[in-house]
NUTI-451879 format. One record per atom (N, C-alpha, C, CB): residue number from 1; residue in one letter; atom name; z, x negated, y negated. Coordinates in steps of 0.02 Angstrom, whole numbers, plus 50000, padded with zeros to 5 digits. Glycine has a CB too. Example, Ala and Ser with C-alpha at 12.3 -4.5 7.8 and 13.67 -1.06 7.14 Angstrom:
# NUTI-451879
[site 1,'A','N',[50390,49340,50284]]
[site 1,'A','CA',[50390,49385,50225]]
[site 1,'A','C',[50390,49340,50165]]
[site 1,'A','CB',[50452,49435,50224]]
[site 2,'S','N',[50354,49358,50112]]
[site 2,'S','CA',[50357,49316,50053]]
[site 2,'S','C',[50394,49355,49998]]
[site 2,'S','CB',[50286,49296,50030]]
# end
This chain:
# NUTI-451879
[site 1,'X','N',[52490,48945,44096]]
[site 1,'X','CA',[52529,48890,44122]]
[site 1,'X','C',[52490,48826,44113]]
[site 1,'X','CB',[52548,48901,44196]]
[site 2,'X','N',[52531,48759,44057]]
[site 2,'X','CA',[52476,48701,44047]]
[site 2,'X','C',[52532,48638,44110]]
[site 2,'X','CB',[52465,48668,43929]]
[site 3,'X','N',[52508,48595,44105]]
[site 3,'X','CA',[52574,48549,44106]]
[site 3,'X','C',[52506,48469,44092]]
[site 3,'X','CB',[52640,48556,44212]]
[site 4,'X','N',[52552,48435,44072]]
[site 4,'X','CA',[52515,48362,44068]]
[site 4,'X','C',[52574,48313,44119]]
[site 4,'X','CB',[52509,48327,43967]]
[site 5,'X','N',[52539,48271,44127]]
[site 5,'X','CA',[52545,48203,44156]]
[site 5,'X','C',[52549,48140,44142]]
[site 5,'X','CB',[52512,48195,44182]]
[site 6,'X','N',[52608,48124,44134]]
[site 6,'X','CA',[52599,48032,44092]]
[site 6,'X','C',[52646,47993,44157]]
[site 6,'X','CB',[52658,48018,43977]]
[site 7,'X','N',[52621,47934,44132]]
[site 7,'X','CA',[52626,47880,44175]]
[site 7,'X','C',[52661,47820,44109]]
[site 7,'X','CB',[52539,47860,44217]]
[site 8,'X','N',[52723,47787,44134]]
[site 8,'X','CA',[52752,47730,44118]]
[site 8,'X','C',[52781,47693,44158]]
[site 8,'X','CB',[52786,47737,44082]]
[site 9,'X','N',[52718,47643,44159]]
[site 9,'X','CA',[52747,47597,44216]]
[site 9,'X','C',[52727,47634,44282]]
[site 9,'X','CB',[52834,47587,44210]]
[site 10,'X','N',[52807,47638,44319]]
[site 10,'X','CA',[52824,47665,44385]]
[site 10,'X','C',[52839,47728,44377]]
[site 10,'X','CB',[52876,47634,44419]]
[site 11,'X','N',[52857,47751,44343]]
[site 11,'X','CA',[52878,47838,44337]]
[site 11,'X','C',[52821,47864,44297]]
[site 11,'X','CB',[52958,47859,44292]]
[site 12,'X','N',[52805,47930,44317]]
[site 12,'X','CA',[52779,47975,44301]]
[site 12,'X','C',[52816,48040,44287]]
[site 12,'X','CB',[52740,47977,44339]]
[site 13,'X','N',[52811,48066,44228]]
[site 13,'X','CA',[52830,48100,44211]]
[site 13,'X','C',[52767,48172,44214]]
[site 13,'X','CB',[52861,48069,44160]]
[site 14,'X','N',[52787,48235,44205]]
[site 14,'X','CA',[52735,48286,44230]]
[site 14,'X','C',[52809,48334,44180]]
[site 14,'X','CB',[52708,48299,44344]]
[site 15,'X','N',[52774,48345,44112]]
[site 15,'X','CA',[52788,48405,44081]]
[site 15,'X','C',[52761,48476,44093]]
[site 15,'X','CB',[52777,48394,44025]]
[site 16,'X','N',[52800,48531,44118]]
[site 16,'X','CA',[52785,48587,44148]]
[site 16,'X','C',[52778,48639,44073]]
[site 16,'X','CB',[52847,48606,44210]]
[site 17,'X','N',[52732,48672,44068]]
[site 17,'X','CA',[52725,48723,44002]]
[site 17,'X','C',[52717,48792,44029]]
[site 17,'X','CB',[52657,48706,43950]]
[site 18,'X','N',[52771,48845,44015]]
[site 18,'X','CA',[52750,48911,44012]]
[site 18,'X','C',[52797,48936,44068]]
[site 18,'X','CB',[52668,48922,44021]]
[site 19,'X','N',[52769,48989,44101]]
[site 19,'X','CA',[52815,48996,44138]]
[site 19,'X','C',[52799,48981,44242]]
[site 19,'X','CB',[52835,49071,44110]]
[site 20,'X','N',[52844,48971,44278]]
[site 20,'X','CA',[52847,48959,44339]]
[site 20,'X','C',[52851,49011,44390]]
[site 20,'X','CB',[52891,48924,44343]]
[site 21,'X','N',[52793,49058,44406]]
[site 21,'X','CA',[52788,49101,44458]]
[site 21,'X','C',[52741,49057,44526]]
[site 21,'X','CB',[52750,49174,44424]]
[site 22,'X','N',[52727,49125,44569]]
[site 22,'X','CA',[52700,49115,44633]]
[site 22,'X','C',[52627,49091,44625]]
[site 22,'X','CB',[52705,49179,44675]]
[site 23,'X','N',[52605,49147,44545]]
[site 23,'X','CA',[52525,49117,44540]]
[site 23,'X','C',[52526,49024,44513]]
[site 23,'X','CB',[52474,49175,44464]]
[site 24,'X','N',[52579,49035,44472]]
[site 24,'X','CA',[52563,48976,44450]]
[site 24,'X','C',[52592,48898,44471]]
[site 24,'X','CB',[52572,48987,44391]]
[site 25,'X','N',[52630,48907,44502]]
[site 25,'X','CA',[52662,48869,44541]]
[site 25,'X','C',[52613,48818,44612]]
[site 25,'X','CB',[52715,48924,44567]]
[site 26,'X','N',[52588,48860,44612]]
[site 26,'X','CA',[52533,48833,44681]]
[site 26,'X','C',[52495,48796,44648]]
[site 26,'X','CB',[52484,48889,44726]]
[site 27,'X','N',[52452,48802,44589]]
[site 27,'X','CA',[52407,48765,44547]]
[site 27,'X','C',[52444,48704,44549]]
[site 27,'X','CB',[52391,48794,44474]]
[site 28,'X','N',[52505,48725,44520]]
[site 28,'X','CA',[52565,48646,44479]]
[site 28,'X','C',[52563,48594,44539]]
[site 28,'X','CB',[52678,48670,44461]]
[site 29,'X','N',[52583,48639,44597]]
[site 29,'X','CA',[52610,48589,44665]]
[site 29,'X','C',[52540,48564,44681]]
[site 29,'X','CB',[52653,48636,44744]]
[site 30,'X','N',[52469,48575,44677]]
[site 30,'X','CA',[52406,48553,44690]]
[site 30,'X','C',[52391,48486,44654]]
[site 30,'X','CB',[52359,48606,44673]]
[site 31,'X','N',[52396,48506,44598]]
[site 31,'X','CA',[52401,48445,44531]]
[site 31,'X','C',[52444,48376,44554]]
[site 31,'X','CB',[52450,48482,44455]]
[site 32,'X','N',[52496,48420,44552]]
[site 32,'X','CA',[52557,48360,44565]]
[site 32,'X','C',[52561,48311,44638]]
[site 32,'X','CB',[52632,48403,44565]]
[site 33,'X','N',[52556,48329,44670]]
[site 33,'X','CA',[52540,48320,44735]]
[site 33,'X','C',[52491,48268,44730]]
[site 33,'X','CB',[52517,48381,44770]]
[site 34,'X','N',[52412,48284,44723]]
[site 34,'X','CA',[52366,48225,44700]]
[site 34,'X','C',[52380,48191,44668]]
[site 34,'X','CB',[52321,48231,44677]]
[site 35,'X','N',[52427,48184,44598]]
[site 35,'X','CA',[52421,48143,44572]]
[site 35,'X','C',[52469,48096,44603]]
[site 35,'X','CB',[52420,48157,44515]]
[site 36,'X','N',[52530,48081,44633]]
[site 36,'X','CA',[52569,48075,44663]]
[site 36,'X','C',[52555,48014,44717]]
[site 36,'X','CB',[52580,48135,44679]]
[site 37,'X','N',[52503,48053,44776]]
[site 37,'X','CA',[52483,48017,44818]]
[site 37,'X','C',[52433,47985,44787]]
[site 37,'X','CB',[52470,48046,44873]]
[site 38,'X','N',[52422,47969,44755]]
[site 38,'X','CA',[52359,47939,44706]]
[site 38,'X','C',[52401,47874,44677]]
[site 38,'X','CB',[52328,48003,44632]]
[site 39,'X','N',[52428,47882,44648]]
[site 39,'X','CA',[52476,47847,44596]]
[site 39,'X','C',[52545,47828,44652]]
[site 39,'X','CB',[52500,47909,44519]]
[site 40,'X','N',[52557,47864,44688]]
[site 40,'X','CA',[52640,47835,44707]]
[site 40,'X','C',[52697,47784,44656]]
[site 40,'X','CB',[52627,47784,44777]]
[site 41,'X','N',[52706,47839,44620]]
[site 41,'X','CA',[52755,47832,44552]]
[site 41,'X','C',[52835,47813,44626]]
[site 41,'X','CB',[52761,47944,44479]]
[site 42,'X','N',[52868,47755,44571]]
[site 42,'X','CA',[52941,47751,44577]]
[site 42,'X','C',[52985,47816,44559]]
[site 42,'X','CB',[52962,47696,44533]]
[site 43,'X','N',[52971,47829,44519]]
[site 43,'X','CA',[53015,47883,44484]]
[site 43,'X','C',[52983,47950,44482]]
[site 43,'X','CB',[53033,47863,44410]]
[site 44,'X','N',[52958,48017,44486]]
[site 44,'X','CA',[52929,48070,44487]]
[site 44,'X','C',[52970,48098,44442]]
[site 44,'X','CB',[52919,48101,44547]]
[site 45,'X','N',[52968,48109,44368]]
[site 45,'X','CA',[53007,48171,44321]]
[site 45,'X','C',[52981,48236,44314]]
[site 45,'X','CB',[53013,48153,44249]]
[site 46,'X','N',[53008,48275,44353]]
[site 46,'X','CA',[52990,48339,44326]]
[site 46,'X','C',[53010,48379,44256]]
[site 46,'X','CB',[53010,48375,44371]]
[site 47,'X','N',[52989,48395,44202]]
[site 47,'X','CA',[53015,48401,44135]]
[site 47,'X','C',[52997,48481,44095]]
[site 47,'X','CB',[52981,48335,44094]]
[site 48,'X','N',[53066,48521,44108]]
[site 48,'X','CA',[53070,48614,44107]]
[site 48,'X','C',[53082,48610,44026]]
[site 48,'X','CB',[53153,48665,44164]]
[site 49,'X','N',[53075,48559,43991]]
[site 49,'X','CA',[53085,48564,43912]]
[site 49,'X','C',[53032,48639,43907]]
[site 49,'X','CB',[53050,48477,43859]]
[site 50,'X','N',[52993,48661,43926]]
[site 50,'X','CA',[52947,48704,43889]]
[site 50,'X','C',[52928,48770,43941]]
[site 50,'X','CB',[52877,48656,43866]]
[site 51,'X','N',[52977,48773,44000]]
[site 51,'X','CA',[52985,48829,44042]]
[site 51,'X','C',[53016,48874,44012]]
[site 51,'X','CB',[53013,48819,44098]]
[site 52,'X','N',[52972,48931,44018]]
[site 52,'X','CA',[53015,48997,43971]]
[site 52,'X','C',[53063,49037,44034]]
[site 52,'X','CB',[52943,49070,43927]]
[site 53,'X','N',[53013,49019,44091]]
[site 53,'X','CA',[53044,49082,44165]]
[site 53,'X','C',[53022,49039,44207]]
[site 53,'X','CB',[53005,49176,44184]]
[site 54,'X','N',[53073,49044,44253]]
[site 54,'X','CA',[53067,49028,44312]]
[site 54,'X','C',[53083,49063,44375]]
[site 54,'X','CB',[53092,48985,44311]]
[site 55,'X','N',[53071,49073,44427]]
[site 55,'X','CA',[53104,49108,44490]]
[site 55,'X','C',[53095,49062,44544]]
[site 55,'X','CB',[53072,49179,44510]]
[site 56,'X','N',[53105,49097,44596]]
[site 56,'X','CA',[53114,49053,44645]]
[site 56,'X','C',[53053,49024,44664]]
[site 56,'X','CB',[53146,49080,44697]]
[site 57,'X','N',[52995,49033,44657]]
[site 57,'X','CA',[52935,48983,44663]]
[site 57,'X','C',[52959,48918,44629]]
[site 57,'X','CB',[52864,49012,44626]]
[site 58,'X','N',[52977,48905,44585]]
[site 58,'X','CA',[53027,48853,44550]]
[site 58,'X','C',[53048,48809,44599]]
[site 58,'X','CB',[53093,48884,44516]]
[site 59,'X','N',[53092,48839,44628]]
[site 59,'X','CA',[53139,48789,44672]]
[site 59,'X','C',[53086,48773,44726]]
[site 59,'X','CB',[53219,48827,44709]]
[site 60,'X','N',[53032,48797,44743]]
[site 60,'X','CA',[53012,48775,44795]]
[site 60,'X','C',[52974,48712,44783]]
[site 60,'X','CB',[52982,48822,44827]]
[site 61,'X','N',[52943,48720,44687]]
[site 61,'X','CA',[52896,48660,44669]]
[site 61,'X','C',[52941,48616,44680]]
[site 61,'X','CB',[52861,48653,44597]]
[site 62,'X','N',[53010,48620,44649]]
[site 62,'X','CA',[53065,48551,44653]]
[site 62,'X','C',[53069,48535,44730]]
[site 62,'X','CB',[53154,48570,44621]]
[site 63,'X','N',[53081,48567,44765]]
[site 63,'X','CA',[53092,48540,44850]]
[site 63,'X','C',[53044,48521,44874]]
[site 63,'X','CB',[53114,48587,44903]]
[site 64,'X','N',[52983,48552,44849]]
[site 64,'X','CA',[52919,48519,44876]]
[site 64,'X','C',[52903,48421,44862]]
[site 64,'X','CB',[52855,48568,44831]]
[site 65,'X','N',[52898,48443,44786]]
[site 65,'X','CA',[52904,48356,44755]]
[site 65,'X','C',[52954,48342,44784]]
[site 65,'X','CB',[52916,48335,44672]]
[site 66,'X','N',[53009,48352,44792]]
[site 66,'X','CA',[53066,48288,44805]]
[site 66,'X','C',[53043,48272,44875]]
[site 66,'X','CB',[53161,48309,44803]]
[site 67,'X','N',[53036,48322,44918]]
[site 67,'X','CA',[53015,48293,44980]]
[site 67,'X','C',[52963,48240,45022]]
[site 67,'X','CB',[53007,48333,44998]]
[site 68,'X','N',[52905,48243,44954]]
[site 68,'X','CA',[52854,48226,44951]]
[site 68,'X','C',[52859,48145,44916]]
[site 68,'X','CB',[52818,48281,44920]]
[site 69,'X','N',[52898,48151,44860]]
[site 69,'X','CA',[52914,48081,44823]]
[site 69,'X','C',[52971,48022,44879]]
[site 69,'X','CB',[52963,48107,44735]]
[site 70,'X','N',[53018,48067,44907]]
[site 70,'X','CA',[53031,48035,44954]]
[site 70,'X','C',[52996,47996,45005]]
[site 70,'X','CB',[53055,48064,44971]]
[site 71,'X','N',[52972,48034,45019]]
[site 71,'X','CA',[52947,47987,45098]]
[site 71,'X','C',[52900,47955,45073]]
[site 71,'X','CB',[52916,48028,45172]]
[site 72,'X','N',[52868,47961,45000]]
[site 72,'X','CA',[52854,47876,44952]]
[site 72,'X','C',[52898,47834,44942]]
[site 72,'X','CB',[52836,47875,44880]]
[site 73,'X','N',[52931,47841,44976]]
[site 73,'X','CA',[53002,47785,44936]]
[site 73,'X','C',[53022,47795,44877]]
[site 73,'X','CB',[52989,47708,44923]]
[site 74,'X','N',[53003,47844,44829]]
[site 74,'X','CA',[53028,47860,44772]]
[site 74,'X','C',[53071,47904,44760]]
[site 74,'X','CB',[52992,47870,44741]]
[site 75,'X','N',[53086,47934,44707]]
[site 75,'X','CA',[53145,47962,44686]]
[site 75,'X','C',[53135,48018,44626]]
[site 75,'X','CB',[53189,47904,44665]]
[site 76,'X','N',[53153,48086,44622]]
[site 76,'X','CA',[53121,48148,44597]]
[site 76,'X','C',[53215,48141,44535]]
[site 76,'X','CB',[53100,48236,44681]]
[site 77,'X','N',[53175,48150,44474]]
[site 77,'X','CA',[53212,48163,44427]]
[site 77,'X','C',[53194,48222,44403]]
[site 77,'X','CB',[53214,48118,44385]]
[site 78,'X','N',[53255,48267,44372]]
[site 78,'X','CA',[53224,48326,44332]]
[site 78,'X','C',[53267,48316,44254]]
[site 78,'X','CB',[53242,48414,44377]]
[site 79,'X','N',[53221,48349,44199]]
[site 79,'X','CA',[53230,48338,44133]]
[site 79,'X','C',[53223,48413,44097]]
[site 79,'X','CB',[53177,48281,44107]]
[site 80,'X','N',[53257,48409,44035]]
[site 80,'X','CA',[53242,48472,44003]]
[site 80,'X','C',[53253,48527,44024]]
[site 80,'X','CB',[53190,48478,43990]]
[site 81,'X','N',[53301,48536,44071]]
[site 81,'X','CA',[53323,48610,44106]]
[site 81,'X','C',[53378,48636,44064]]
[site 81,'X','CB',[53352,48606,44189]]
[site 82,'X','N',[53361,48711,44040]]
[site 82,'X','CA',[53402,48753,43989]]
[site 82,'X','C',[53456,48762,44058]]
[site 82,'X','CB',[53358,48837,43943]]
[site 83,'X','N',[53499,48826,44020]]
[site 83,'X','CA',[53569,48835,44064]]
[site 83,'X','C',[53527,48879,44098]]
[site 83,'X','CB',[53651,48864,44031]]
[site 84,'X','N',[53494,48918,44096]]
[site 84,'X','CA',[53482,48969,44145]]
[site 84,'X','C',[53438,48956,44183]]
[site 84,'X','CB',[53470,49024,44124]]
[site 85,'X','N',[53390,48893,44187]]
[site 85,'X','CA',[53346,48856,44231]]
[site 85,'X','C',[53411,48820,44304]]
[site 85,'X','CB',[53300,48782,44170]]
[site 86,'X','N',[53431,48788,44256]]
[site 86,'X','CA',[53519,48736,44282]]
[site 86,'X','C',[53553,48802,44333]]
[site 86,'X','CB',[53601,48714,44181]]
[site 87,'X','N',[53581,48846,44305]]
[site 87,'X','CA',[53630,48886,44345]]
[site 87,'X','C',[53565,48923,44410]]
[site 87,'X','CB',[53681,48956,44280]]
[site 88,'X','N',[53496,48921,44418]]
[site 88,'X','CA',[53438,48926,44472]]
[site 88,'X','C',[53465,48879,44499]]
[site 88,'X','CB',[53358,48919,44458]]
[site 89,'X','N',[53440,48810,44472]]
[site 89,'X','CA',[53447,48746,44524]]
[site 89,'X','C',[53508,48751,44573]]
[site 89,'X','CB',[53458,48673,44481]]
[site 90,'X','N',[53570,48772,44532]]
[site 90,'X','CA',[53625,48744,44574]]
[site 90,'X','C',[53641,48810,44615]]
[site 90,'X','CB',[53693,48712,44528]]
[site 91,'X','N',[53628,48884,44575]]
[site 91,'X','CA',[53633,48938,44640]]
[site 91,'X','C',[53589,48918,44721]]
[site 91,'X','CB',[53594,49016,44607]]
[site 92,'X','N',[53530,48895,44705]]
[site 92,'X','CA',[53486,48858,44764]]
[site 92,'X','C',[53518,48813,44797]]
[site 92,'X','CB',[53427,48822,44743]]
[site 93,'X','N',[53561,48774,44786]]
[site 93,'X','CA',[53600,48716,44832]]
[site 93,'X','C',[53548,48633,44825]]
[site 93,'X','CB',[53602,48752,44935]]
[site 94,'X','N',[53503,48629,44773]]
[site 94,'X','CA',[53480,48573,44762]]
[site 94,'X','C',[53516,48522,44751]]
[site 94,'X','CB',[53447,48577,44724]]
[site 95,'X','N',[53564,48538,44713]]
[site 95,'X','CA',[53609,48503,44687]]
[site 95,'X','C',[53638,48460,44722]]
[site 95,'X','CB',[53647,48533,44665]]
[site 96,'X','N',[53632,48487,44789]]
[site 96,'X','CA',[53658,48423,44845]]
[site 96,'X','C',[53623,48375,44861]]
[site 96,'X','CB',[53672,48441,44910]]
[site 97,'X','N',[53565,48376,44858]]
[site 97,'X','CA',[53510,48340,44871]]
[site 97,'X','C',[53513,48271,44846]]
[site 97,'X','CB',[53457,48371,44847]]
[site 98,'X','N',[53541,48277,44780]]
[site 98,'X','CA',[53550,48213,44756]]
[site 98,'X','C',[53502,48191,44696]]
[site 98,'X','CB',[53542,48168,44813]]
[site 99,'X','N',[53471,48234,44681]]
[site 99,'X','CA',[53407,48248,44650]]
[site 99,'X','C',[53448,48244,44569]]
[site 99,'X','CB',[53362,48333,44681]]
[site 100,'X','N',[53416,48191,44524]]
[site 100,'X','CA',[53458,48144,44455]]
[site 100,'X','C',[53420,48203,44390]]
[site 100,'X','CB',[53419,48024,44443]]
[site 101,'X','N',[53476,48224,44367]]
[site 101,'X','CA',[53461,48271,44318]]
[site 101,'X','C',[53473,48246,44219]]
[site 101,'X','CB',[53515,48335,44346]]
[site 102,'X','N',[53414,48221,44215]]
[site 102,'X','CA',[53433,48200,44145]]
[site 102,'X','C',[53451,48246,44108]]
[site 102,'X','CB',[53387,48170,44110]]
[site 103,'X','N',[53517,48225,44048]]
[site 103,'X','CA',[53517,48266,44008]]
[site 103,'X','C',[53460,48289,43933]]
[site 103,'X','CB',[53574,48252,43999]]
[site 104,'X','N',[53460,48345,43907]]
[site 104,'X','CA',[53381,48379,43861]]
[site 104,'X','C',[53430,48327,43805]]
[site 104,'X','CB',[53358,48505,43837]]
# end
């Protein structure tokens, strides 16, 4: 599991690589998290262009960041989600959240 980190401007974007379990998920949310409160990005993109699997550790990295980018005053975008990442998100009820889903 790699992921990198770029910064434009106010948004930060954080490309996720490989796949999204319990081991690896905790690393991601450690990373992300610091960089985050470090930086306090406008925009937080999370970007599944290169997620092969995901489970529900998944949804928790997304609820974690959004919760977290919020009460920065910012705002959690997600990018690059295949259909079977997409039909996770919305079986989870994220979808209500309000949480801005670019299209891949």
């Amino acid at each position: 599991m790699g992921m990198k980190i770029t910064k434009n401007g106010r948004r930060c974007t954080v490309l996720l690589d490989g796949d999204i379990d319990h081991c690896s998920a905790r690393s991601m949310r450690e990373m992300i998290d610091r960089y985050v409160n470090e930086e306090k990005p406008e925009v937080l993109c999370l970007d599944f262009s290169k997620i092969k699997f995901m489970d529900s550790s998944g949804i928790g990295l997304i609820m974690g960041r959004y919760k977290l980018i919020k009460i920065l005053g910012g705002r959690l975008v997600i990018a690059g989600v295949s259909e079977g990442i997409s039909r996770i998100i919305k079986l989870s009820g994220l979808g209500t959240l309000g949480i801005v889903k670019e299209e891949r």
